[in-house]
mmCIF file as gemmi writes it, N, C-alpha and C atoms, coordinates in Angstrom:
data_model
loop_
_atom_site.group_PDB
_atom_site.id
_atom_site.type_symbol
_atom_site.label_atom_id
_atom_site.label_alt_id
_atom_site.label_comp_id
_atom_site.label_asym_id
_atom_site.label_entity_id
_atom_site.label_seq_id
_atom_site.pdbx_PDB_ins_code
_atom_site.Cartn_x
_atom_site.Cartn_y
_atom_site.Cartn_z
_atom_site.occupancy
_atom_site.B_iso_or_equiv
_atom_site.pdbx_formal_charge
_atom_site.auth_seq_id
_atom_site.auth_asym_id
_atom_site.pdbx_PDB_model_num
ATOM 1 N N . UNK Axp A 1 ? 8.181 -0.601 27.223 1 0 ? 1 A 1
ATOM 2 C CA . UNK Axp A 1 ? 8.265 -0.064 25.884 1 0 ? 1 A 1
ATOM 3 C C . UNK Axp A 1 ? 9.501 0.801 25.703 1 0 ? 1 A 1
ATOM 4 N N . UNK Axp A 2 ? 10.209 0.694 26.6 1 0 ? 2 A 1
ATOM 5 C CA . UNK Axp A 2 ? 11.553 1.021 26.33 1 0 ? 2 A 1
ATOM 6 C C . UNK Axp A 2 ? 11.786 2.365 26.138 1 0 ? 2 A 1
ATOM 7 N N . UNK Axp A 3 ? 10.387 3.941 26.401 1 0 ? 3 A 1
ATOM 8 C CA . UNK Axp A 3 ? 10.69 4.962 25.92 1 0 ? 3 A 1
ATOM 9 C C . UNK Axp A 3 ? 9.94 5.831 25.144 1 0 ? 3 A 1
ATOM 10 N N . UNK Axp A 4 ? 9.539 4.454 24.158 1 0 ? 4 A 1
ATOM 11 C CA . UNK Axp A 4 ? 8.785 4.65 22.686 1 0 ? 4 A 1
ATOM 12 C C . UNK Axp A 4 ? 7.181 4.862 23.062 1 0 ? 4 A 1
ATOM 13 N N . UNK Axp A 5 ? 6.442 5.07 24.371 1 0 ? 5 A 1
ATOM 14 C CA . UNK Axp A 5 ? 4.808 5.62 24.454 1 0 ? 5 A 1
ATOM 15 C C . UNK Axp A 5 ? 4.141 5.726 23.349 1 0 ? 5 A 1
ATOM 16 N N . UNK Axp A 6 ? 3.036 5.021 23.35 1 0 ? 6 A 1
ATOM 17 C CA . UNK Axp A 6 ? 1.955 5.261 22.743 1 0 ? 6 A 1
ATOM 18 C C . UNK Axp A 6 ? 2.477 4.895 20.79 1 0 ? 6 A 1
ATOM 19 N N . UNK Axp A 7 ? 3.425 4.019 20.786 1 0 ? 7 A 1
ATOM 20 C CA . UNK Axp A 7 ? 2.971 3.157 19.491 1 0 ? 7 A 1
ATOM 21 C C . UNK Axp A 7 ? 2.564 1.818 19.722 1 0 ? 7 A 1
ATOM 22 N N . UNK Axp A 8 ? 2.55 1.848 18.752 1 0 ? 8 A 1
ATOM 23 C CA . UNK Axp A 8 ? 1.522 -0.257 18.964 1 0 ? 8 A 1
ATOM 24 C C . UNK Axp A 8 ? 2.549 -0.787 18.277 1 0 ? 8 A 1
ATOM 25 N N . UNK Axp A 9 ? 2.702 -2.112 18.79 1 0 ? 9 A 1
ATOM 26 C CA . UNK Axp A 9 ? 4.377 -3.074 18.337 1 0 ? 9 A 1
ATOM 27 C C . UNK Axp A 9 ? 3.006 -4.638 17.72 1 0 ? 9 A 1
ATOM 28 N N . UNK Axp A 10 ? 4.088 -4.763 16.589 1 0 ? 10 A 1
ATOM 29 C CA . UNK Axp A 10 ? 3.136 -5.805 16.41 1 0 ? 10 A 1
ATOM 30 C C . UNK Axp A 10 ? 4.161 -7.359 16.444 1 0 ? 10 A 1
ATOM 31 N N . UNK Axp A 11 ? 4.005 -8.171 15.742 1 0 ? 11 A 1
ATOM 32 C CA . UNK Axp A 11 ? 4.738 -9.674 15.989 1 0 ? 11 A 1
ATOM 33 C C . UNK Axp A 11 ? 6.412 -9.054 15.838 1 0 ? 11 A 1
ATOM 34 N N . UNK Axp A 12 ? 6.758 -8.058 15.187 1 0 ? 12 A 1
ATOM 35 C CA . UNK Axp A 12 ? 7.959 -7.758 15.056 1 0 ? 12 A 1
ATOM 36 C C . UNK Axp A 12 ? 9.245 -7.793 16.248 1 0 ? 12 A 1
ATOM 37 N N . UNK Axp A 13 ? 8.65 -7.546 17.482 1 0 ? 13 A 1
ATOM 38 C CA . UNK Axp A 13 ? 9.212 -7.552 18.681 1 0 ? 13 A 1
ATOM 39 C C . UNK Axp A 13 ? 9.318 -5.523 18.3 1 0 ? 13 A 1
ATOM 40 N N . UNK Axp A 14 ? 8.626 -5.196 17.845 1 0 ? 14 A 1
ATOM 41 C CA . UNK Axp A 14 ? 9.044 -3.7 19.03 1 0 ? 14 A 1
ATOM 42 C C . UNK Axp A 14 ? 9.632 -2.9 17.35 1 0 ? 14 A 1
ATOM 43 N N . UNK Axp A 15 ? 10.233 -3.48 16.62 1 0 ? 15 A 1
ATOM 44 C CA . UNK Axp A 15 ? 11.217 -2.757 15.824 1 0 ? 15 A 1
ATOM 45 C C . UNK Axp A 15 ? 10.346 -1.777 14.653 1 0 ? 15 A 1
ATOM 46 N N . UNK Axp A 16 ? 9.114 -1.895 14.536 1 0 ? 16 A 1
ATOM 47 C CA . UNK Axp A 16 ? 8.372 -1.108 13.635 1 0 ? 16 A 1
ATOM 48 C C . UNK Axp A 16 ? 7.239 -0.477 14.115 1 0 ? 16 A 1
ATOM 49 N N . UNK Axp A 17 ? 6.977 0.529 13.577 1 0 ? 17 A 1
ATOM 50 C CA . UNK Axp A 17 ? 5.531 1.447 13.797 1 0 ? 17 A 1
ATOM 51 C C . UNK Axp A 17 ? 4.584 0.702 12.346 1 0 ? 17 A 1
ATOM 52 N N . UNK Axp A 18 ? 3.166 0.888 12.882 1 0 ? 18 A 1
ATOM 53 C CA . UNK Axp A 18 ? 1.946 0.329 11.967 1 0 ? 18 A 1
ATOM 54 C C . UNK Axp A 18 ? 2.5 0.691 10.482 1 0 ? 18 A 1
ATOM 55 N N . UNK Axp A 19 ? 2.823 2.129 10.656 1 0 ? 19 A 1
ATOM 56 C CA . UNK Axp A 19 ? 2.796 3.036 9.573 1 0 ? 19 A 1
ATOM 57 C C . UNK Axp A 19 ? 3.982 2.486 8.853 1 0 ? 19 A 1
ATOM 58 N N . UNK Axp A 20 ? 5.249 2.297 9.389 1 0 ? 20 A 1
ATOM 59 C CA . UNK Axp A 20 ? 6.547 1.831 8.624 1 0 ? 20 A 1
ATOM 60 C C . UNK Axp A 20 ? 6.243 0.095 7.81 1 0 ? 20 A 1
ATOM 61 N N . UNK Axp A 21 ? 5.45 -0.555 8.703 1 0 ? 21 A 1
ATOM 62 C CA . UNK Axp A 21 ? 5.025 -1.521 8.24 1 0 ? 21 A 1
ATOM 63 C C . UNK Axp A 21 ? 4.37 -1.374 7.302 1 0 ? 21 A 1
ATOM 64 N N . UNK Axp A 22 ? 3.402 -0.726 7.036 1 0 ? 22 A 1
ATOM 65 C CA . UNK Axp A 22 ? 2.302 -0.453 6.358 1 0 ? 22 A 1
ATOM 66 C C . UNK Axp A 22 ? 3.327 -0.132 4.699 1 0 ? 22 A 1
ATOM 67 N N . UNK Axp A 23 ? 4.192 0.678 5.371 1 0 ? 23 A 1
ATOM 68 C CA . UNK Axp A 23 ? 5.128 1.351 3.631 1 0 ? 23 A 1
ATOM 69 C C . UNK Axp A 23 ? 5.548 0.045 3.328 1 0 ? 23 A 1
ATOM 70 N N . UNK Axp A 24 ? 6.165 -1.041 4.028 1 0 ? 24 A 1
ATOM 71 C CA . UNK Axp A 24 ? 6.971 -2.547 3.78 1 0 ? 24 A 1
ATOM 72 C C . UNK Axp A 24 ? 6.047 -3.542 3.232 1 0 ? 24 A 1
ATOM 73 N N . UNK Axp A 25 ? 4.589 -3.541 3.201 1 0 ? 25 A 1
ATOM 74 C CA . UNK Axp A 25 ? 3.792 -3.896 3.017 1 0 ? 25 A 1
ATOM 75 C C . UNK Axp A 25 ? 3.551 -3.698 1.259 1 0 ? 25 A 1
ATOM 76 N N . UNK Axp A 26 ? 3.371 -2.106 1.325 1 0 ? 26 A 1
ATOM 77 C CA . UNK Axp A 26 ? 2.772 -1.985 0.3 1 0 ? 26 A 1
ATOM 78 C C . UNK Axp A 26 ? 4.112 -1.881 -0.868 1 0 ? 26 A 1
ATOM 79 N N . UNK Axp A 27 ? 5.257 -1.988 -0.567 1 0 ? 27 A 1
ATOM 80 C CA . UNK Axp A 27 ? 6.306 -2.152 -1.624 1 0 ? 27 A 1
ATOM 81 C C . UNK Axp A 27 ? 6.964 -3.996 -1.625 1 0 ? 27 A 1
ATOM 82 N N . UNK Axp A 28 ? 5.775 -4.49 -0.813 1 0 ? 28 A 1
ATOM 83 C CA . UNK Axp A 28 ? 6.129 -6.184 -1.16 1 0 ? 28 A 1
ATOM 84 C C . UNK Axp A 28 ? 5.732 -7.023 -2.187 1 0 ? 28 A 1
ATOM 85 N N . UNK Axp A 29 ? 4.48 -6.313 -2.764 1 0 ? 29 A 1
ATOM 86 C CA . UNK Axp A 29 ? 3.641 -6.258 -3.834 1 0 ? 29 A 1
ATOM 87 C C . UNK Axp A 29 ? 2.868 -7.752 -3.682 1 0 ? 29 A 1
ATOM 88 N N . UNK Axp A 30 ? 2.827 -7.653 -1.871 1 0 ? 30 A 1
ATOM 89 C CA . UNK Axp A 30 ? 1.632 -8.647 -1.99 1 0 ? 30 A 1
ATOM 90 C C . UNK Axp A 30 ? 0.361 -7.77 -1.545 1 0 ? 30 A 1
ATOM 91 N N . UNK Axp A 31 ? 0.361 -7.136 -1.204 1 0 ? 31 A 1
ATOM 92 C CA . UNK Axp A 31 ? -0.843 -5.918 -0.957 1 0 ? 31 A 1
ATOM 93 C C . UNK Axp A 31 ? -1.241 -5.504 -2.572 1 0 ? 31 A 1
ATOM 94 N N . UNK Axp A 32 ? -2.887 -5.865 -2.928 1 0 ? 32 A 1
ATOM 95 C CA . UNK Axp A 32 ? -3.326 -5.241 -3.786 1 0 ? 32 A 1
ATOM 96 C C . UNK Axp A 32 ? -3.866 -3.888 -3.792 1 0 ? 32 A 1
ATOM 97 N N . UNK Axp A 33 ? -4.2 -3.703 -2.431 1 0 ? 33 A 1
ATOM 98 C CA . UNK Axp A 33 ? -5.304 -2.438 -2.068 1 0 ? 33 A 1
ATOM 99 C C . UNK Axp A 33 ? -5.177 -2.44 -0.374 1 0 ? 33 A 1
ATOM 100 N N . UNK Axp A 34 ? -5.555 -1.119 0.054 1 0 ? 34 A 1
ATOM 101 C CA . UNK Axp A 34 ? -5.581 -0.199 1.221 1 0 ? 34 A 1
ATOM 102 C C . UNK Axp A 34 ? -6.335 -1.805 2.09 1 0 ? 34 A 1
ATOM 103 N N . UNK Axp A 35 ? -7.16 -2.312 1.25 1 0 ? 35 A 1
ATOM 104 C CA . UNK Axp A 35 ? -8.36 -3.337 2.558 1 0 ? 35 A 1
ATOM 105 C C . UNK Axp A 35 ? -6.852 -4.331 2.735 1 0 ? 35 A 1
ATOM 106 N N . UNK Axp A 36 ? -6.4 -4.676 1.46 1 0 ? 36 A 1
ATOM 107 C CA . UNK Axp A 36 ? -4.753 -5.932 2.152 1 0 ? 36 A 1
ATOM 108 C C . UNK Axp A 36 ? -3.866 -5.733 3.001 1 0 ? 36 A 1
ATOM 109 N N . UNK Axp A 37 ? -3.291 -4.183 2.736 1 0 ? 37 A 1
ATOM 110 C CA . UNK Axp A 37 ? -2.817 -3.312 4.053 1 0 ? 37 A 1
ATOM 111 C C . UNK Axp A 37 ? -3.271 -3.762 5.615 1 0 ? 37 A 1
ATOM 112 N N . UNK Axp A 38 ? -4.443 -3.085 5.261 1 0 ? 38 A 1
ATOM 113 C CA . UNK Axp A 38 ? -5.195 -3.088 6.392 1 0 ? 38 A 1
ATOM 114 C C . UNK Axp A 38 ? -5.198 -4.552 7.202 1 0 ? 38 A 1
ATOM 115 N N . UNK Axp A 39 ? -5.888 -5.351 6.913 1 0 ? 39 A 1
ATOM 116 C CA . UNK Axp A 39 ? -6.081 -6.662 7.028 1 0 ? 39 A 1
ATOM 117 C C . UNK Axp A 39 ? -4.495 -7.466 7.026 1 0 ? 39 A 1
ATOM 118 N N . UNK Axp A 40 ? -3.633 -6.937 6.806 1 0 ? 40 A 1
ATOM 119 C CA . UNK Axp A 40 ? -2.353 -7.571 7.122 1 0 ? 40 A 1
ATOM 120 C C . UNK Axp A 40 ? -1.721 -7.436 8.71 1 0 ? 40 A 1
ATOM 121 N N . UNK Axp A 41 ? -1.812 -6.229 8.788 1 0 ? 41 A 1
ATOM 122 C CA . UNK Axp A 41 ? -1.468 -5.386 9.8 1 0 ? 41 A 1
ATOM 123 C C . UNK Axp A 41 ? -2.52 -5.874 10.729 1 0 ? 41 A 1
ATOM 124 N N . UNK Axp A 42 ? -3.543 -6.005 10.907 1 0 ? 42 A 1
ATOM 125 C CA . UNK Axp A 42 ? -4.589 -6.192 11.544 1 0 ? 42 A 1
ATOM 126 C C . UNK Axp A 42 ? -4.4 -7.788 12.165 1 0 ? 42 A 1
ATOM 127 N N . UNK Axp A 43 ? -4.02 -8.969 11.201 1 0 ? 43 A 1
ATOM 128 C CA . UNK Axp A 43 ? -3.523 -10.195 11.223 1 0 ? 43 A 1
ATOM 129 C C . UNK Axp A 43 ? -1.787 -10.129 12.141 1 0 ? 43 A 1
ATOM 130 N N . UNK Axp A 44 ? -1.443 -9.245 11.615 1 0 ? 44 A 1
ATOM 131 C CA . UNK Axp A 44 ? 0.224 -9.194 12.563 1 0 ? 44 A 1
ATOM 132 C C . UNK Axp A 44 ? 0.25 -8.482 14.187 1 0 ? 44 A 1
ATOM 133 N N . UNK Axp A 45 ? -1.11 -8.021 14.424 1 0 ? 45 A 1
ATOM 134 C CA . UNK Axp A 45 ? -0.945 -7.32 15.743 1 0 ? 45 A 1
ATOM 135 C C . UNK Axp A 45 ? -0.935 -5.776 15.864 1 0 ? 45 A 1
ATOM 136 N N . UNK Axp A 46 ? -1.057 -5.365 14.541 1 0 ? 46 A 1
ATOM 137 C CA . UNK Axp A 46 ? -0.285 -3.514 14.383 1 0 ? 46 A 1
ATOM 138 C C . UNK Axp A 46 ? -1.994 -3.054 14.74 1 0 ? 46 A 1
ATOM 139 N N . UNK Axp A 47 ? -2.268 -1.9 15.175 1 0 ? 47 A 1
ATOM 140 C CA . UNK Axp A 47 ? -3.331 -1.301 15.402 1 0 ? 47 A 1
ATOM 141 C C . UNK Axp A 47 ? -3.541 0.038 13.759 1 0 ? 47 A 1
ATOM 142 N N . UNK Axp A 48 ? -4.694 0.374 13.39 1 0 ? 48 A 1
ATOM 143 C CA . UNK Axp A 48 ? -4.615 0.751 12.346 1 0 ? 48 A 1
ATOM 144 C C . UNK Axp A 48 ? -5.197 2.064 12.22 1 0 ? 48 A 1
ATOM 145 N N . UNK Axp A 49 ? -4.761 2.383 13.284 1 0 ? 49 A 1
ATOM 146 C CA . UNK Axp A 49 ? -5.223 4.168 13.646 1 0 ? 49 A 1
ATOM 147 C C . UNK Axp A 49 ? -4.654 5.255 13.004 1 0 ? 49 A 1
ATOM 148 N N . UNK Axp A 50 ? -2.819 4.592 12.621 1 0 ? 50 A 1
ATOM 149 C CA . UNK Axp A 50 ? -1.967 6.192 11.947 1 0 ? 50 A 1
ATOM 150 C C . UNK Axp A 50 ? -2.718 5.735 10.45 1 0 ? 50 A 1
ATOM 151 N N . UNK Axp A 51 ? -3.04 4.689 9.905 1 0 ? 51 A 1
ATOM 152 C CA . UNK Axp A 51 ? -3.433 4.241 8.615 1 0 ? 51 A 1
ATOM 153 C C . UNK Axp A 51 ? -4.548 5.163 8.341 1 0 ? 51 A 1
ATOM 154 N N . UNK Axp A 52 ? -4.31 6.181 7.867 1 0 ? 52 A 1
ATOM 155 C CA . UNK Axp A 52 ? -5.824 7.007 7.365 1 0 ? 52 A 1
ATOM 156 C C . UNK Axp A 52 ? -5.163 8.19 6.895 1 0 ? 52 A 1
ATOM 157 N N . UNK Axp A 53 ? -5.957 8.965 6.052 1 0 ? 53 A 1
ATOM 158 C CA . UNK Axp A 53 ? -5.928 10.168 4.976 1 0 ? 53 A 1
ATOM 159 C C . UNK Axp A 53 ? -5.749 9.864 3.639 1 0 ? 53 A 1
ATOM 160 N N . UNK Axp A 54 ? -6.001 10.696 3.046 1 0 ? 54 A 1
ATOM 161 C CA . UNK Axp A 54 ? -5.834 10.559 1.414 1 0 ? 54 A 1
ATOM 162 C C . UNK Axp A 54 ? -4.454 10.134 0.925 1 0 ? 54 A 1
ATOM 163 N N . UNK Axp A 55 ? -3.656 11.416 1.708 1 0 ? 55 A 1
ATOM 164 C CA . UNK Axp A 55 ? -2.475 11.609 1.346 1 0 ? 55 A 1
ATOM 165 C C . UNK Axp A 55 ? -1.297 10.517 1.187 1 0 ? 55 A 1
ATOM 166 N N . UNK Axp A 56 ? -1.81 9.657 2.791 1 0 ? 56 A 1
ATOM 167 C CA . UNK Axp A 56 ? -1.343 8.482 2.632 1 0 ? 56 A 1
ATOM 168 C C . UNK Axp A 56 ? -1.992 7.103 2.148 1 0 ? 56 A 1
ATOM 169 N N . UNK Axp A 57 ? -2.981 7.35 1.803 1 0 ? 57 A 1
ATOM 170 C CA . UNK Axp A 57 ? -3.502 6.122 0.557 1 0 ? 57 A 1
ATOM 171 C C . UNK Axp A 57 ? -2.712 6.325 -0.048 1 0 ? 57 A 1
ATOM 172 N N . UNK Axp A 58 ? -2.819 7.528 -1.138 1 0 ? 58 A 1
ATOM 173 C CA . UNK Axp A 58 ? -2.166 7.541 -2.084 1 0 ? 58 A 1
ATOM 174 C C . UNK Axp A 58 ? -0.377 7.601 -2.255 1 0 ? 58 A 1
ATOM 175 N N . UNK Axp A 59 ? -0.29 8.079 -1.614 1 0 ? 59 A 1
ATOM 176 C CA . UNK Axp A 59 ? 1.214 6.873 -1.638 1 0 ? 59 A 1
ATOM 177 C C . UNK Axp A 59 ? 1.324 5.479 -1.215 1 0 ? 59 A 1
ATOM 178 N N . UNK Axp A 60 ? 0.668 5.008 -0.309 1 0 ? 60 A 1
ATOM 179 C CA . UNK Axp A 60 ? 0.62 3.534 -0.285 1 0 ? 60 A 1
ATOM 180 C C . UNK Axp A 60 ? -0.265 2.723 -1.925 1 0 ? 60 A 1
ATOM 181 N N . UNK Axp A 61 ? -1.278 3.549 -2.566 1 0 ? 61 A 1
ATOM 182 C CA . UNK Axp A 61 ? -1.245 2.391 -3.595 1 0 ? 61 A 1
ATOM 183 C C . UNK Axp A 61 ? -0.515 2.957 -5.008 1 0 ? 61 A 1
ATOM 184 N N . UNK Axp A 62 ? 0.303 4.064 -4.602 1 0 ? 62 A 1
ATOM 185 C CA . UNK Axp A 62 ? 1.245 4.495 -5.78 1 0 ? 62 A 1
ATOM 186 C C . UNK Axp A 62 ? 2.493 3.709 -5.44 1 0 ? 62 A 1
ATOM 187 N N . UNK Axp A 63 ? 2.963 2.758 -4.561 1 0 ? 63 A 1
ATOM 188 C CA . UNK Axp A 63 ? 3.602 2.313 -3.957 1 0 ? 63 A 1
ATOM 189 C C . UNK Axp A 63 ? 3.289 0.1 -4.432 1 0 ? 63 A 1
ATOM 190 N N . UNK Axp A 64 ? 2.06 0.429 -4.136 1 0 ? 64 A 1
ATOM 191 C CA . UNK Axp A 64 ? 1.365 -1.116 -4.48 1 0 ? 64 A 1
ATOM 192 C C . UNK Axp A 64 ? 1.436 -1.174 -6.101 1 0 ? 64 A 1
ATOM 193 N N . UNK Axp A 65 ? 1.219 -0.021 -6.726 1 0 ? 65 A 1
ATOM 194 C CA . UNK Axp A 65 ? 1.062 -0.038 -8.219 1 0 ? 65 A 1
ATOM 195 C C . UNK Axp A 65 ? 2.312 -0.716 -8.86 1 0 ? 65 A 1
ATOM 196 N N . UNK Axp A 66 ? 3.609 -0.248 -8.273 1 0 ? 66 A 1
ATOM 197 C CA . UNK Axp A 66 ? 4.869 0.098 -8.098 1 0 ? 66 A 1
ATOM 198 C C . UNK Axp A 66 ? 5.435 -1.555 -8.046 1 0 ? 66 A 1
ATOM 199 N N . UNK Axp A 67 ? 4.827 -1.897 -7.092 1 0 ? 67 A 1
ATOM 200 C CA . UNK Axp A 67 ? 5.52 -2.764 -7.106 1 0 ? 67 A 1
ATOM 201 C C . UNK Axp A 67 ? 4.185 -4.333 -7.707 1 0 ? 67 A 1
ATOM 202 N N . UNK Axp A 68 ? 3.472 -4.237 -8.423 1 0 ? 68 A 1
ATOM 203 C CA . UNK Axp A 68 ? 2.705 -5.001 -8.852 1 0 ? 68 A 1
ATOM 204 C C . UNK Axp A 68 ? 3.406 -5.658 -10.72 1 0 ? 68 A 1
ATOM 205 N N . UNK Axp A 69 ? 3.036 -6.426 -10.745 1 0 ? 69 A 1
ATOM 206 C CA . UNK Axp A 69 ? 3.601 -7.089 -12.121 1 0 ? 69 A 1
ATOM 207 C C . UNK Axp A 69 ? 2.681 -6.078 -13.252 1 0 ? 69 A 1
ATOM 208 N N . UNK Axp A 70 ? 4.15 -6.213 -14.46 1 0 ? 70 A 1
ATOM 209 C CA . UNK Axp A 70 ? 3.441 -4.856 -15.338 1 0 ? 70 A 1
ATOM 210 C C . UNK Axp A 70 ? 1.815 -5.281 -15.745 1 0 ? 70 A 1
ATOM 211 N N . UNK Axp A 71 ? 1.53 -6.763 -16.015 1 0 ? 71 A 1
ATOM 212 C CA . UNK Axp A 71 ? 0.412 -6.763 -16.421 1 0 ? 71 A 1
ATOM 213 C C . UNK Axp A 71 ? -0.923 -6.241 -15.681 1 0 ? 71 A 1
ATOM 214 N N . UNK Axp A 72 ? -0.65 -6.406 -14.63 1 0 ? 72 A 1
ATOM 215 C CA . UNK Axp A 72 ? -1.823 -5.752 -13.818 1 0 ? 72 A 1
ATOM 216 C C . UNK Axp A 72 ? -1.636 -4.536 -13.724 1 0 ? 72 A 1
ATOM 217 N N . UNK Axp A 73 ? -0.968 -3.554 -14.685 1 0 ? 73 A 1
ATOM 218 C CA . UNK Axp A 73 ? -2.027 -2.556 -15.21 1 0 ? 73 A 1
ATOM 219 C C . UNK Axp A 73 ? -1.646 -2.126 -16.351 1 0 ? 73 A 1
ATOM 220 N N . UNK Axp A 74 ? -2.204 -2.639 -17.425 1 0 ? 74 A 1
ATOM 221 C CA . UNK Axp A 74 ? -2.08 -2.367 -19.16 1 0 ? 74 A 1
ATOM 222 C C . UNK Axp A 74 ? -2.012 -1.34 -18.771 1 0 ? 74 A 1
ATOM 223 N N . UNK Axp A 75 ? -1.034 -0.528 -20.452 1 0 ? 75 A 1
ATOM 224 C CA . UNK Axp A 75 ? -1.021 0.724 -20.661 1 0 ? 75 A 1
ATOM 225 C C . UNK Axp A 75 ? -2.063 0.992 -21.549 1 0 ? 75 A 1
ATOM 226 N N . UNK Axp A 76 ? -2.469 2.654 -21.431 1 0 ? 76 A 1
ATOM 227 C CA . UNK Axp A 76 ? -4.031 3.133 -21.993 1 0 ? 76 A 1
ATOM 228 C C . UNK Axp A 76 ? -3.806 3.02 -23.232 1 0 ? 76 A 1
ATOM 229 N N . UNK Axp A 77 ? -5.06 2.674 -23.638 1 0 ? 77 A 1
ATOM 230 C CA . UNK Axp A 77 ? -5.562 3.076 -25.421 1 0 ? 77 A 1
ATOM 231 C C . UNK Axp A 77 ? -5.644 4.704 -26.011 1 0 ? 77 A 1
ATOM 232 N N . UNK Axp A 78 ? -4.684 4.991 -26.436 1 0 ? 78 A 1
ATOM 233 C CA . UNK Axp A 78 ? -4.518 6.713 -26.828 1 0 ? 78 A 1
ATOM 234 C C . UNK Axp A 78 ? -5.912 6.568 -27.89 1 0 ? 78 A 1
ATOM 235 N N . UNK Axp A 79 ? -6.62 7.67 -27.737 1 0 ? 79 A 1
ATOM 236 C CA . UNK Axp A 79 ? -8.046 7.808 -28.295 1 0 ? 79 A 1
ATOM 237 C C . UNK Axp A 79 ? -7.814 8.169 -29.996 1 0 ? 79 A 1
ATOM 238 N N . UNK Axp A 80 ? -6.557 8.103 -30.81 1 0 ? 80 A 1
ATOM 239 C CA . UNK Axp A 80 ? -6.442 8.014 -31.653 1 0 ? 80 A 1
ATOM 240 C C . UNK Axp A 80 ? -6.205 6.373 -32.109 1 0 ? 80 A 1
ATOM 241 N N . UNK Axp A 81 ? -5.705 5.961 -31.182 1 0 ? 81 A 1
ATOM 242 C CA . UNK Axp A 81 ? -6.115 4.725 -31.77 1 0 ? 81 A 1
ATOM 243 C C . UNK Axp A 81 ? -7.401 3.911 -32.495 1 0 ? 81 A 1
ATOM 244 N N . UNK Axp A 82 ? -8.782 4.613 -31.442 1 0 ? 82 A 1
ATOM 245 C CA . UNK Axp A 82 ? -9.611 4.266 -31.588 1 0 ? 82 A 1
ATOM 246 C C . UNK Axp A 82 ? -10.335 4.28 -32.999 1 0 ? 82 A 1
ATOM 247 N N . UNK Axp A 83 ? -9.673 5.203 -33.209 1 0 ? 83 A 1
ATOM 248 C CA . UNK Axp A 83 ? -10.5 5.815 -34.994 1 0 ? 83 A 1
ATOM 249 C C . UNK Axp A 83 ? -9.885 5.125 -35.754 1 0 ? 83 A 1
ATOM 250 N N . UNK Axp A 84 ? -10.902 4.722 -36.875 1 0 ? 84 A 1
ATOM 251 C CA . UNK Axp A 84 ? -10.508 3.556 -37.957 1 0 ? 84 A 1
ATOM 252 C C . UNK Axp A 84 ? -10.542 4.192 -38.883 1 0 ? 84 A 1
ATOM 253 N N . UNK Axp A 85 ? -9.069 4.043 -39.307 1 0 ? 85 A 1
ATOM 254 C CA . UNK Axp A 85 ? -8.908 4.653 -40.678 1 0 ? 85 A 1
ATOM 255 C C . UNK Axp A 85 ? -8.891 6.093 -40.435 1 0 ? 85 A 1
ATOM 256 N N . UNK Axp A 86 ? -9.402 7.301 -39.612 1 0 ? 86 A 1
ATOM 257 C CA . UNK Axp A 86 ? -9.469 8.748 -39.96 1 0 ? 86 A 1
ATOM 258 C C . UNK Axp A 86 ? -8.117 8.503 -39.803 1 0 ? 86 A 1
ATOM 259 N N . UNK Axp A 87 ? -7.45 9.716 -41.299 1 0 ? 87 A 1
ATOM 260 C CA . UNK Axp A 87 ? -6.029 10.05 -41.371 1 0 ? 87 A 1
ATOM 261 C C . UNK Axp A 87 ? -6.562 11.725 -41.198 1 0 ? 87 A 1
């Protein structure tokens, strides 16, 4: 391992950590959610142990959002819209 102890190398030959993968993943915008992540990485060899906390969900699916086509996620209905006719 050339140095590098105690990360997990997956089909890449050595050149990425779970976690760096995991960011390449979720800005490919084929990852819909944390389970596609997961299950990608899991399919490539990466072990999915640094994958956990809030902190980094949430940048990984502020990241997936990011890179997802605009339609998959309409913009909101402002609650004035809703009212018919009140001027």
């Amino acid at each position: 391992m050339s140095g590098r102890r105690g990360l997990v190398w997956g089909m890449n030959n050595g050149t990425q950590t779970a976690l760096e993968r995991a960011f390449e993943l979720a800005r490919s915008g084929r990852c819909k959610g944390m389970d596609d992540i997961r299950s990608a990485l899991a399919t490539e060899g990466y072990a999915q142990a640094q994958i956990t906390g809030y902190s980094l969900s949430k940048q990984l699916r502020a990241l997936m959002k990011a890179a997802s086509p605009p339609e998959a996620h309409p913009a909101p209905v402002s609650s004035g819209a809703l009212q018919d006719g009140a001027d």
